[in-house]
C-alpha positions in Angstrom: 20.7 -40.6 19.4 17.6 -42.3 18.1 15.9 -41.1 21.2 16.7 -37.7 20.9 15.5 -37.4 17.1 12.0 -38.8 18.6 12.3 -36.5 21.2 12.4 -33.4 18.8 10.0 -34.3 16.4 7.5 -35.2 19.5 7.7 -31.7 21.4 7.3 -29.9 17.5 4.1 -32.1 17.7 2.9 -31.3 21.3 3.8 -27.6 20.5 1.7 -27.4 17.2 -0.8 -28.9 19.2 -1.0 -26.3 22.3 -1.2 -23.9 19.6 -4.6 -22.6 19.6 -5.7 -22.0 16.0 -6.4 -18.3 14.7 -10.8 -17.2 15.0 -10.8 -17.8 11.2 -10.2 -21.5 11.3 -13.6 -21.5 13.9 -15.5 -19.2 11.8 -14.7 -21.6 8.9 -16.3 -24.5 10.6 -19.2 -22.7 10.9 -19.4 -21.2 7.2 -19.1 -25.0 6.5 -22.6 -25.2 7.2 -24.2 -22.2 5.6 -25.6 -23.2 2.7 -25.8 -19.4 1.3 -23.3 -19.3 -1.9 -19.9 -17.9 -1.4 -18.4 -14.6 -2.8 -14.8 -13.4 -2.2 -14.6 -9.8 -3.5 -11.5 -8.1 -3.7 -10.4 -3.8 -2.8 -7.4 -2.4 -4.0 -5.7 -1.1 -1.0 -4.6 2.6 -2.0 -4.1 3.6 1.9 -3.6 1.6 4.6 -6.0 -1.4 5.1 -7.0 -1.2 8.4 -8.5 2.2 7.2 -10.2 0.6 4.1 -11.7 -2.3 5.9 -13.5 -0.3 8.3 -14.7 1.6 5.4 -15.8 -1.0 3.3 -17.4 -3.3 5.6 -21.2 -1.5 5.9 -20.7 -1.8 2.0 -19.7 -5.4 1.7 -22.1 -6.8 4.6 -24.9 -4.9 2.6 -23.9 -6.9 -0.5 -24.1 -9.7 1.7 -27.6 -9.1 2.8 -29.0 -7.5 -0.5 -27.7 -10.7 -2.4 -28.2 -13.4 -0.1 -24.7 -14.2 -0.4 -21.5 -14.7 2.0 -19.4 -11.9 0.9 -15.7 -12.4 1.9 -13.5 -9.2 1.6 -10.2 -9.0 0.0 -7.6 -6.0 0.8 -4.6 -5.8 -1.1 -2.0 -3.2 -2.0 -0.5 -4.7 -5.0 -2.5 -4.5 -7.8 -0.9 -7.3 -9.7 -1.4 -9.8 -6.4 -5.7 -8.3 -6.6 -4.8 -9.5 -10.7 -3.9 -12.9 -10.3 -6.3 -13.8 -7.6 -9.2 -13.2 -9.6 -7.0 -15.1 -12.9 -7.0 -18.2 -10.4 -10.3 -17.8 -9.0 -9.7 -16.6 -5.6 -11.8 -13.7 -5.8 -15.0 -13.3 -8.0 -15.2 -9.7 -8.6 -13.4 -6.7 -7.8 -12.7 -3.0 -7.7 -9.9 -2.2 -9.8 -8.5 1.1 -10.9 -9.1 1.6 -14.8 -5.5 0.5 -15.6 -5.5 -2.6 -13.4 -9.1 -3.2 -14.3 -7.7 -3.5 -17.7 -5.1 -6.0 -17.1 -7.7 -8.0 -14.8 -9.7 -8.1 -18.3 -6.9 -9.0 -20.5 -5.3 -12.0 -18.0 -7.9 -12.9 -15.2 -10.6 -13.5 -17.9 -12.5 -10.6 -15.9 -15.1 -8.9 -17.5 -16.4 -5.0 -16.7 -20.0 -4.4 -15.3 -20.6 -1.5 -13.4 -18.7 1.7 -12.9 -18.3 3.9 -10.0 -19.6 7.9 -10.0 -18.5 10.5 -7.2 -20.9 12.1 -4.9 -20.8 15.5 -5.8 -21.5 14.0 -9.7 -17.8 14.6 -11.1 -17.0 12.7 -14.2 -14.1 11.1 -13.2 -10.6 12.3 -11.3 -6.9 13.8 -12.2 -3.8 12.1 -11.8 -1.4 14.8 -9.9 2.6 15.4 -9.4 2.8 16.3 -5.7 6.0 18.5 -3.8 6.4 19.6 -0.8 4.7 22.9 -0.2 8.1 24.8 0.2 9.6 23.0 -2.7 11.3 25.2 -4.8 10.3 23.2 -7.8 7.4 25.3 -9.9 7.1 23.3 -13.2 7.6 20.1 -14.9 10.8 21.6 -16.5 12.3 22.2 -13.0 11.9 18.7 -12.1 12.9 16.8 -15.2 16.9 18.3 -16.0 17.3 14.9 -15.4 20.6 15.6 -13.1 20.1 12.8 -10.4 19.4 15.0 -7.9 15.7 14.1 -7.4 14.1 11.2 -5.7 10.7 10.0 -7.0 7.7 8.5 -6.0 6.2 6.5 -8.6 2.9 4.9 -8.1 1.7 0.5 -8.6 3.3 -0.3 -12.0 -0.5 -0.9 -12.5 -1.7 1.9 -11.1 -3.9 4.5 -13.7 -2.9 7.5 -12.2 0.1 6.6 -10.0 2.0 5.5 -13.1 0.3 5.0 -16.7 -0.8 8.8 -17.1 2.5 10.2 -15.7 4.4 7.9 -17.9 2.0 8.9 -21.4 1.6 12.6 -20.6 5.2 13.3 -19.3 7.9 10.7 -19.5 7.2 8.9 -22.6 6.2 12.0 -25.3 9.7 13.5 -23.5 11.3 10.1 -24.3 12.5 10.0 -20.3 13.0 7.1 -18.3 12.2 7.9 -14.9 15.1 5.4 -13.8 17.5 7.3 -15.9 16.5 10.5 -14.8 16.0 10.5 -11.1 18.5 9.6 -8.5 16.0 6.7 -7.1 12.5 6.1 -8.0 10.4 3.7 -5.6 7.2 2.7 -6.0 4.3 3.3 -3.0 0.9 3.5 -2.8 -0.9 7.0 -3.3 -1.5 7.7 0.4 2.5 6.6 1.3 3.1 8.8 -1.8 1.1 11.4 0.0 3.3 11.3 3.2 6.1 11.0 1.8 5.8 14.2 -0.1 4.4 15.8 3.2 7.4 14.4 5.1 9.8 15.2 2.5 11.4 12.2 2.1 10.8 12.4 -1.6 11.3 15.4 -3.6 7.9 14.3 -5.6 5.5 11.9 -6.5 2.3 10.9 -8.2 -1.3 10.9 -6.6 -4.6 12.0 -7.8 -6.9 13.9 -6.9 -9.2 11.3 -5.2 -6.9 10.8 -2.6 -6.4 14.2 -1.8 -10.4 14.7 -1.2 -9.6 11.8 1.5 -6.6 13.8 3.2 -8.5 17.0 3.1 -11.1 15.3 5.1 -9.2 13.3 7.5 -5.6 14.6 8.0 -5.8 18.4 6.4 -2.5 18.8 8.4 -0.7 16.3 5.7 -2.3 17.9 3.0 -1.2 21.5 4.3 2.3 20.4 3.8 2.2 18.9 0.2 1.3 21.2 -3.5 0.1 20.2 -6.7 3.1 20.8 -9.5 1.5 19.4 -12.2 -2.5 18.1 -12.9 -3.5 15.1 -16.1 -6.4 15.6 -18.1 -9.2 13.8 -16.3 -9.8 10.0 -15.7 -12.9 8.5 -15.9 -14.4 6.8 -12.8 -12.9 3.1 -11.8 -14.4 0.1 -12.8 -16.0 -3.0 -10.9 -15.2 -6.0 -12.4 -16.5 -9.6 -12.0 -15.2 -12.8 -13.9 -16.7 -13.4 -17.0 -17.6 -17.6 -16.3 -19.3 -16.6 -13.1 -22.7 -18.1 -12.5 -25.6 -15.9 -14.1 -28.0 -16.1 -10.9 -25.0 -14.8 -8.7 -24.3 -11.8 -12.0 -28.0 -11.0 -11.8 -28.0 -10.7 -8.1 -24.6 -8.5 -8.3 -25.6 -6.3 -11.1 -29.2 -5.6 -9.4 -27.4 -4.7 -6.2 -24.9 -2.3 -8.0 -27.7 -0.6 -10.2 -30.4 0.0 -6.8 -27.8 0.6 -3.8 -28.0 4.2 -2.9 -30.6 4.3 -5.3 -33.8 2.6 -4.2 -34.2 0.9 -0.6 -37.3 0.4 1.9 -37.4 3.9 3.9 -35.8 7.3 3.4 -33.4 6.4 6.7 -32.4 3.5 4.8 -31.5 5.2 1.7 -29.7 7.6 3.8 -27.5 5.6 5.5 -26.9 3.7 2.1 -25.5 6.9 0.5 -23.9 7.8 3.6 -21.9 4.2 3.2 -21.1 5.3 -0.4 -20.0 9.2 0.6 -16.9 7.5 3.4 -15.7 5.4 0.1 -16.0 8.5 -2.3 -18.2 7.1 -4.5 -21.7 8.2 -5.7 -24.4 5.9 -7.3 -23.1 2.5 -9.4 -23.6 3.0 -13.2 -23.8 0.2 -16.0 -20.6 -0.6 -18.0 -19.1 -2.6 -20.1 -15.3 -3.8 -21.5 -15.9 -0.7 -23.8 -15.6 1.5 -20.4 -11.6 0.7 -20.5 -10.8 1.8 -24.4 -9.4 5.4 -23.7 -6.9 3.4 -21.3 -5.9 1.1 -24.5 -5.7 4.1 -26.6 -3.7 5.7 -24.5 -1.2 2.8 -23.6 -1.0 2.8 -27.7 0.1 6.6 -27.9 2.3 6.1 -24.7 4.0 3.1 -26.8 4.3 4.9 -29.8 6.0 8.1 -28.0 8.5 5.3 -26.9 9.0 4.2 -29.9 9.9 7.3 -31.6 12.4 8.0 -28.8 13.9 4.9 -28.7 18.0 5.3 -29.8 18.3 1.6 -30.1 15.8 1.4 -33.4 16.8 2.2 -37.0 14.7 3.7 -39.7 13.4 0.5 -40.6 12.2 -1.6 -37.1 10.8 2.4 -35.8 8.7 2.5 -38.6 7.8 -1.2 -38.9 6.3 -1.0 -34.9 5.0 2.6 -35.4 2.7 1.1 -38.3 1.8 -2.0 -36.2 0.6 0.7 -33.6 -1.1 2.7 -35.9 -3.3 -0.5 -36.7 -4.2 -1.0 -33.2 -5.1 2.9 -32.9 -7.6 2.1 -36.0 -8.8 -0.9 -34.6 -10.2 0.8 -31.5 -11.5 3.6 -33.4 -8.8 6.4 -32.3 -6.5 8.4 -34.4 -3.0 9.6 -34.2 -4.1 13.1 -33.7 -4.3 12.0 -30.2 -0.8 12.0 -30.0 -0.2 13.7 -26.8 3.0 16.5 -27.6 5.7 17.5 -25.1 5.9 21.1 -25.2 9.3 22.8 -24.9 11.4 20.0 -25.4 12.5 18.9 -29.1 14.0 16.2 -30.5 17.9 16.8 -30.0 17.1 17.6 -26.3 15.5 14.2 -25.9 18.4 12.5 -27.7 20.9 14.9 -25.3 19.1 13.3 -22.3 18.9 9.7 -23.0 22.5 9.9 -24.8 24.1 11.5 -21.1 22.0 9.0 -19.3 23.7 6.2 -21.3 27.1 7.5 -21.6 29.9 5.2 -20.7 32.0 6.7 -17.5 35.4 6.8 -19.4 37.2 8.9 -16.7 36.0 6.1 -13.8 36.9 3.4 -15.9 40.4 4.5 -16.3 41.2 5.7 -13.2 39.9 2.7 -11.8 42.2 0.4 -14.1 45.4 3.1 -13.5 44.8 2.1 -9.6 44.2 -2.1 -10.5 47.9 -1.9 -12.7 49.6 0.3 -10.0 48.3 -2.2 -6.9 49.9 -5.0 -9.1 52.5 -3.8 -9.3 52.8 -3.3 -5.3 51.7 -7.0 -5.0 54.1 -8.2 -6.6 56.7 -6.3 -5.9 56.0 -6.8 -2.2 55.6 -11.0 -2.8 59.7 -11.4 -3.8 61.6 -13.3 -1.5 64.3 -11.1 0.4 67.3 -12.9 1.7 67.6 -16.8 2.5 64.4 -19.0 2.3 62.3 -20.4 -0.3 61.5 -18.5 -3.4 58.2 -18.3 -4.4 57.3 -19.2 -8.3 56.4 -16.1 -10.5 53.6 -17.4 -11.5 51.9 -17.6 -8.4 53.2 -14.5 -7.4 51.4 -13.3 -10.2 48.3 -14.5 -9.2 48.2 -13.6 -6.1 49.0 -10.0 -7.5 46.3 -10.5 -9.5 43.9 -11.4 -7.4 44.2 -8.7 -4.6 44.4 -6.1 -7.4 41.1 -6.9 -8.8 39.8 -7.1 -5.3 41.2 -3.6 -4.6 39.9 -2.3 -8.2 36.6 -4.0 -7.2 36.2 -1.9 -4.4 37.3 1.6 -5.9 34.9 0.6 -8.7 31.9 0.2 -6.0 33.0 3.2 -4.0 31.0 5.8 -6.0 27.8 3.2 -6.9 27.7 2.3 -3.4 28.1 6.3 -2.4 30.6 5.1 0.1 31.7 8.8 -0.2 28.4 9.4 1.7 29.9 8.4 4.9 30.5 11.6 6.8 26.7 12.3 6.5 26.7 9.5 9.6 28.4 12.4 11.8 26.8 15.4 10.1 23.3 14.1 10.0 23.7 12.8 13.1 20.7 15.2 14.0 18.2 14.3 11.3 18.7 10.1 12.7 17.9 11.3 16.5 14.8 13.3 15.2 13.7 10.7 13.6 14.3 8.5 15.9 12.6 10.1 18.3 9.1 9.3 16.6 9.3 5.9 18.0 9.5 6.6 21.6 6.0 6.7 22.1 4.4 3.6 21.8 0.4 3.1 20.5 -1.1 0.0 21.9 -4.6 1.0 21.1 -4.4 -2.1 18.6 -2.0 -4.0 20.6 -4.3 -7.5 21.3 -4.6 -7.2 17.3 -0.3 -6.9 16.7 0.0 -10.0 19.0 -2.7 -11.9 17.1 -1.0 -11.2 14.4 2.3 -12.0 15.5 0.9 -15.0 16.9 0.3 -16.0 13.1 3.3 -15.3 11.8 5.5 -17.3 14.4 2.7 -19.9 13.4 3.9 -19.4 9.7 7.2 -19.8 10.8 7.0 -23.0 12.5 5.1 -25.1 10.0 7.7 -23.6 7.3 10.5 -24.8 9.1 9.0 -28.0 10.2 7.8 -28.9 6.4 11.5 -28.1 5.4 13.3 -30.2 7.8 11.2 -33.1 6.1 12.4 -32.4 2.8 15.6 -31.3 3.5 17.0 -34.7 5.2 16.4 -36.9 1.9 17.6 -33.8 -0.3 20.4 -33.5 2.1 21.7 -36.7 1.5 21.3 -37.1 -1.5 23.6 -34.0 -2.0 26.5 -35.7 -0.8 29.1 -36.9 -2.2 30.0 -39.3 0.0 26.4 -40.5 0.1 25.0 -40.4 -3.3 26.2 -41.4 -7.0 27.4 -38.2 -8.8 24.7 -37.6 -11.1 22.2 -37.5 -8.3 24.3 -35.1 -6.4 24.9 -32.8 -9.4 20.9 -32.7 -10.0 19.7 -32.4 -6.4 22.5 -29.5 -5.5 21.4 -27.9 -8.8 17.7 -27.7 -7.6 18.4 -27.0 -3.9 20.6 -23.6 -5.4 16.9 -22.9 -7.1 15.4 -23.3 -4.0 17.8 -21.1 -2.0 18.4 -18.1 -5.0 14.4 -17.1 -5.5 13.1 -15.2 -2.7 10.3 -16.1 -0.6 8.3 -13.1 -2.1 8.8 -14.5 -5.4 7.7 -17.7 -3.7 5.1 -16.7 -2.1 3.4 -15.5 -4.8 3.5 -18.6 -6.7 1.6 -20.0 -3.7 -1.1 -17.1 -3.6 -2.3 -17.5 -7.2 -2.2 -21.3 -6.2 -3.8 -21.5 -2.7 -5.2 -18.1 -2.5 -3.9 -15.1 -0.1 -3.7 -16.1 3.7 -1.0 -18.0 6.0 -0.7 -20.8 4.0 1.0 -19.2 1.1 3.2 -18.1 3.4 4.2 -21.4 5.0 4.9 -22.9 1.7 6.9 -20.1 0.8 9.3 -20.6 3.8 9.4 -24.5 3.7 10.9 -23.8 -0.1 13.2 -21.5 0.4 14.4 -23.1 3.7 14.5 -26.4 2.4 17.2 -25.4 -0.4 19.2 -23.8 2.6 19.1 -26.8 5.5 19.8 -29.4 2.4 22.9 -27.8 1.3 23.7 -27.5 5.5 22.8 -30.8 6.1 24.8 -32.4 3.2 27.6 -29.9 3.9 27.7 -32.1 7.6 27.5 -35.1 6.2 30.6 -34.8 3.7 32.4 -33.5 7.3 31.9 -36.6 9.2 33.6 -39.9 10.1 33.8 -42.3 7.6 34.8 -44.7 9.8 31.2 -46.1 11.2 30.1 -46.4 7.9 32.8 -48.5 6.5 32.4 -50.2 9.5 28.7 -51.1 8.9 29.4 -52.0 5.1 32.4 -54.5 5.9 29.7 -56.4 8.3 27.4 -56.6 4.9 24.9 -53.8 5.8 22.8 -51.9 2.9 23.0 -48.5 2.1 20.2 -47.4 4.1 21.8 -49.3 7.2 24.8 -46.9 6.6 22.4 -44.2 6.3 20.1 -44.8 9.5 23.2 -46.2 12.1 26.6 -44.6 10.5 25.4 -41.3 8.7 22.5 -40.1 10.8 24.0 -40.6 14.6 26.8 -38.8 13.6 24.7 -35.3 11.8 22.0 -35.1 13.8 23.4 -32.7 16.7 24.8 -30.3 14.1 21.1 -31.0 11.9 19.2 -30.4 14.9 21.5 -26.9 15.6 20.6 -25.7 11.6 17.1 -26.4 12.0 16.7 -24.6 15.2 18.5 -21.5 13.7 16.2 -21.7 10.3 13.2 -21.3 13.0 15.0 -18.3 14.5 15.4 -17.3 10.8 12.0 -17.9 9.6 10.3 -16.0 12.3 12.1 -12.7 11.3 11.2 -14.0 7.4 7.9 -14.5 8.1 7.4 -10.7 8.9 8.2 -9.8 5.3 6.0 -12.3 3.7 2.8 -9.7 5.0 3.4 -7.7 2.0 2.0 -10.4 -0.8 -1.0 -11.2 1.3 0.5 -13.5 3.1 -1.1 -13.2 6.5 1.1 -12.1 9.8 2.3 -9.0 11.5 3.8 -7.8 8.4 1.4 -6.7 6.3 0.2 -4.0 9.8 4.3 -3.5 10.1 4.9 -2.1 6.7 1.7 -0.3 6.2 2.9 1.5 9.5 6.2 2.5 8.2 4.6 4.2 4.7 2.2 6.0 6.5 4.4 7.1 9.0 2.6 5.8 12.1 6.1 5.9 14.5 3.8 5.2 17.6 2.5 2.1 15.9 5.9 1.0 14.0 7.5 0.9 17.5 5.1 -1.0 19.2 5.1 -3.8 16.3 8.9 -3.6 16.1 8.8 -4.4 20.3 6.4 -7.2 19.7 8.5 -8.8 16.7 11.7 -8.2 19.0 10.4 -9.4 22.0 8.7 -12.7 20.2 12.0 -13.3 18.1 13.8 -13.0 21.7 11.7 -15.6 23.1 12.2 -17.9 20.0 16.1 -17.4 20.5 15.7 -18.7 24.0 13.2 -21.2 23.4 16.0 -22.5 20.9 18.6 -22.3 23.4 17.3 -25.0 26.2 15.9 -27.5 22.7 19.4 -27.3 21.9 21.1 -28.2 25.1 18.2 -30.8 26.1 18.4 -32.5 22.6 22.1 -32.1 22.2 
């Protein structure tokens, strides 16, 4: 048995070692010895990154060049991940939208510098409501009856004109919470926002004008199918932001870069080219700012708090007025007033209280009937549960019990029928239509980018196999120190209390721990998996060791062995098939886990897979979906012959 542990740790050895590393880990080794100072600048990925790093790279090698530094790009579609990185230091500077610029300012100790212009020398850009062009929807009234018939597109919680102005200038003065208002509300970047409108799979959503520039230029057909319902006052132009502790030399060289690119350069061709650099990424010339740049955002988070606040049923007299003047304060402080309330026109104070009191009103009728059926299926139980003719009679009180229990199962489930919209079941038959069309996008496969899918799958089976590999480590020791039959009670009670930690936070929750810790890429990712899947083999493996014989291991304690003798020849020989069949199935597990982990910056195939999917590239979702399949497939068999070799 001893052999076959060896055996399996040796080929996980041999196989990390045939695995070639990923053109990063060599380009590394040669950054090692460039003696040029490092920069990691970070882009806020409002449309899909493949896009944005083919646009951004003549601009970031030019920083490179101009500044004598080694600038390293980093994309990322959640604002709060682009946040944290620069709070932890894993990026430097960054382009921010004002809202998240402000939060990079108040957490990530970031610092404004330089603002961005537009090239046709607009101030700044709208924040839009967007419907489909043959949406019978004309103004915000028609869209916010607040009857839970409409699906929404919200922007990043972070994002200036995908959520802050839409929440000041028509939810909050209305005292409506999208949540309560619309039948489901997800949250997307602007161009999935875009397509999602134009595909009608939402009945609106937020955007801004910025974006639409984009789609009018590269995919007019999208923006032929999608109207403007409603249009913000305007929004000044987004800031670049750099951390405040950085080194002067390396501000002085960003700041002179900023202030002369597509300004000043060495020929007219040059210059040229420069602004033809800046014209693909919207922008116009760089201008000087400062922290002062992101007051009308503070002011207007203020008024957007204090339209809350005046709406909110749950405050009396008193606490309103006590965090209206604490408001007010903040307003003076920054030099605004409370004339700059915004007003919601048409709707007055007993409609608000009419909208938030029917979205917080207490289903009366469903509760009853719901309780009517519980008491009648007890009844039944019971009834049912009385011994008929000879044989042993059952006590009432378990009869009642078991009543109990299956009617509270049965109410259960009639309770969840409507919030799980079981009643939505026919739509599998009638819609049967809408699923083949649909399906039908992914017949054609794109491998235009194919060698760059299997690189990247290539990573993530990588991810995958140092997760599981890390958690098998952990999870033996944990394990057996989990069991009963093993460990002294308070041990057990403490590791199985930490293990259900491990197991109930998700590796996205995980993940991003790591990524403020370690910085975006792979590793993050690994660590992620070895947590979670170390909380899941230890409860496994103990699980198999309170199952097994006791009989070796009294027999190894009556000859005068130690615990760990019991442990290595009585507990061990007898788990280790059944360990060596969890661990194996984590892999399997991990490897579809690992996909998912893309989406904090994790590295892998699913950062490309999900992108994809929200900008409705069918062509390209298919051929990553066949790639994932056919890689998990291979896993799965690659699992098979371990398991009957080792077992």
């Amino acid at each position: 048995m001893k052999n076959r542990i060896f055996l399996l740790f040796a080929v996980m050895f041999l196989a990390l070692g045939a695995v070639k590393a990923p053109p990063v880990y060599a380009k590394d080794a040669k950054a090692r010895d460039d003696p040029r100072p490092e920069l990691n600048f970070g882009v806020l990925t409002t449309e899909a990154s493949d896009n944005l790093s083919i646009l951004w790279t003549p601009f970031l090698e030019d920083m490179g060049n101009m500044t004598g530094m080694k600038v390293h790009a980093y994309f990322s579609a959640d604002y709060s991940g682009l946040i944290e990185a620069m709070r932890f230091g894993k990026i430097q500077a960054s382009w921010f939208s004002n809202k998240s610029g402000l939060e990079a300012v108040r957490r990530s100790n970031g610092e404004v510098f330089a603002k961005a212009t537009y090239p046709d020398g607009a101030p700044g850009y709208y924040s839009v409501l967007l419907v489909p062009a043959n949406s019978p929807y004309k103004t915000l009234d028609d869209i916010l009856k607040c009857d839970k018939t409409i699906d929404f597109g919200m922007g990043d919680p972070n994002s200036t004109s995908g959520t802050l102005f839409p929440m000041a200038y028509i939810f909050a003065p209305r005292g409506i919470v999208p949540n309560e208002c619309f039948k489901n509300v997800t949250n997307a970047t602007h161009e999935a926002n875009g397509y999602a409108v134009a595909n009608e799979l939402v009945d609106v959503a937020t955007n801004n004008t910025t974006n639409l520039k984009r789609l009018a230029r590269t995919q007019p057909d999208i923006l032929s199918r999608i109207r403007v319902l409603w249009q913000s006052p305007l929004i000044q132009t987004d800031p670049i932001v750099w951390r405040r502790d950085l080194d002067p030399e390396i501000k002085e060289k960003l700041l002179y870069f900023f202030m002369t690119y597509g300004r000043r350069a060495d020929s007219p061709e040059e210059l040229h080219r420069q602004r033809q650099i800046l014209a693909e990424l919207d922008f116009g010339a760089f201008l000087p700012a400062s922290d002062a740049h992101l007051d009308p955002i503070i002011r207007l988070e203020i008024i957007r708090d204090m339209a809350q606040v005046r709406n909110d049923l749950s405050l009396d007299g008193a606490d309103r007025e006590a965090k209206l003047v604490e408001l007010r304060q903040k307003l003076k402080a920054i030099g605004a007033s409370e004339a700059e309330m915004i007003k919601a026109e048409g709707i007055d104070s007993k409609a608000r209280k009419s909208s938030r009191s029917h979205a917080m009103a207490i289903p009366w009728k469903r509760i009853g009937f719901t309780l009517s059926i519980g008491f009648v299926a007890f009844i039944l139980f019971l009834w049912s549960s009385k011994t008929r003719g000879a044989g042993p009679t059952k006590p009432l009180r378990e009869r009642m019990f078991d009543a109990g229990v299956w009617s509270i199962l049965l109410a259960l489930l009639i309770w969840a029928y409507v919030a799980a919209e079981i009643y939505k079941t026919p739509d599998l038959v009638n819609n049967a239509d809408k699923m083949g069309e649909y399906a039908a996008g992914f017949i054609h496969l794109d491998w235009k980018e194919g060698w760059l899918y299997l690189q990247q799958m290539s990573v993530t089976i990588q991810i995958a196999l140092w997760g599981t590999f890390l958690s098998i480590l952990f999870a033996i020791p944990f394990g057996l120190l989990s069991s009963r039959n093993v460990a002294p009670a308070p041990v057990v009670f403490f590791m199985r209390r930490l293990m259900d930690a491990f197991r109930s936070i998700n590796e996205l929750v995980v993940g991003t721990m790591f990524v403020v810790t370690v910085g975006l890429g792979p590793f993050a990712g690994v660590m992620a998996l070895a947590v979670h899947t170390t909380g899941v083999l230890a409860k496994l493996f103990s699980e198999a060791v309170e199952a097994m014989d006791p009989g070796p291991v009294e027999g190894i304690r009556a000859t005068g062995g130690r615990r760990i003798h019991e442990v290595i020849w009585g507990v061990i020989p007898q788990v280790a098939p059944l360990w060596t069949s969890y661990a194996l199935y984590r892999f399997e597990t991990n490897t579809r886990s690992a996909t998912i982990l893309g989406l904090i910056g994790a590295g892998g195939i699913g950062q490309l897979l999900f992108e994809q999917i929200r900008s409705f590239q069918y062509g390209k979702t298919a051929t990553i979906l066949l790639i994932i399949i056919v890689a998990v497939t291979l896993v799965d068999l690659l699992s098979q012959v371990l398991r009957k070799r080792l077992m």
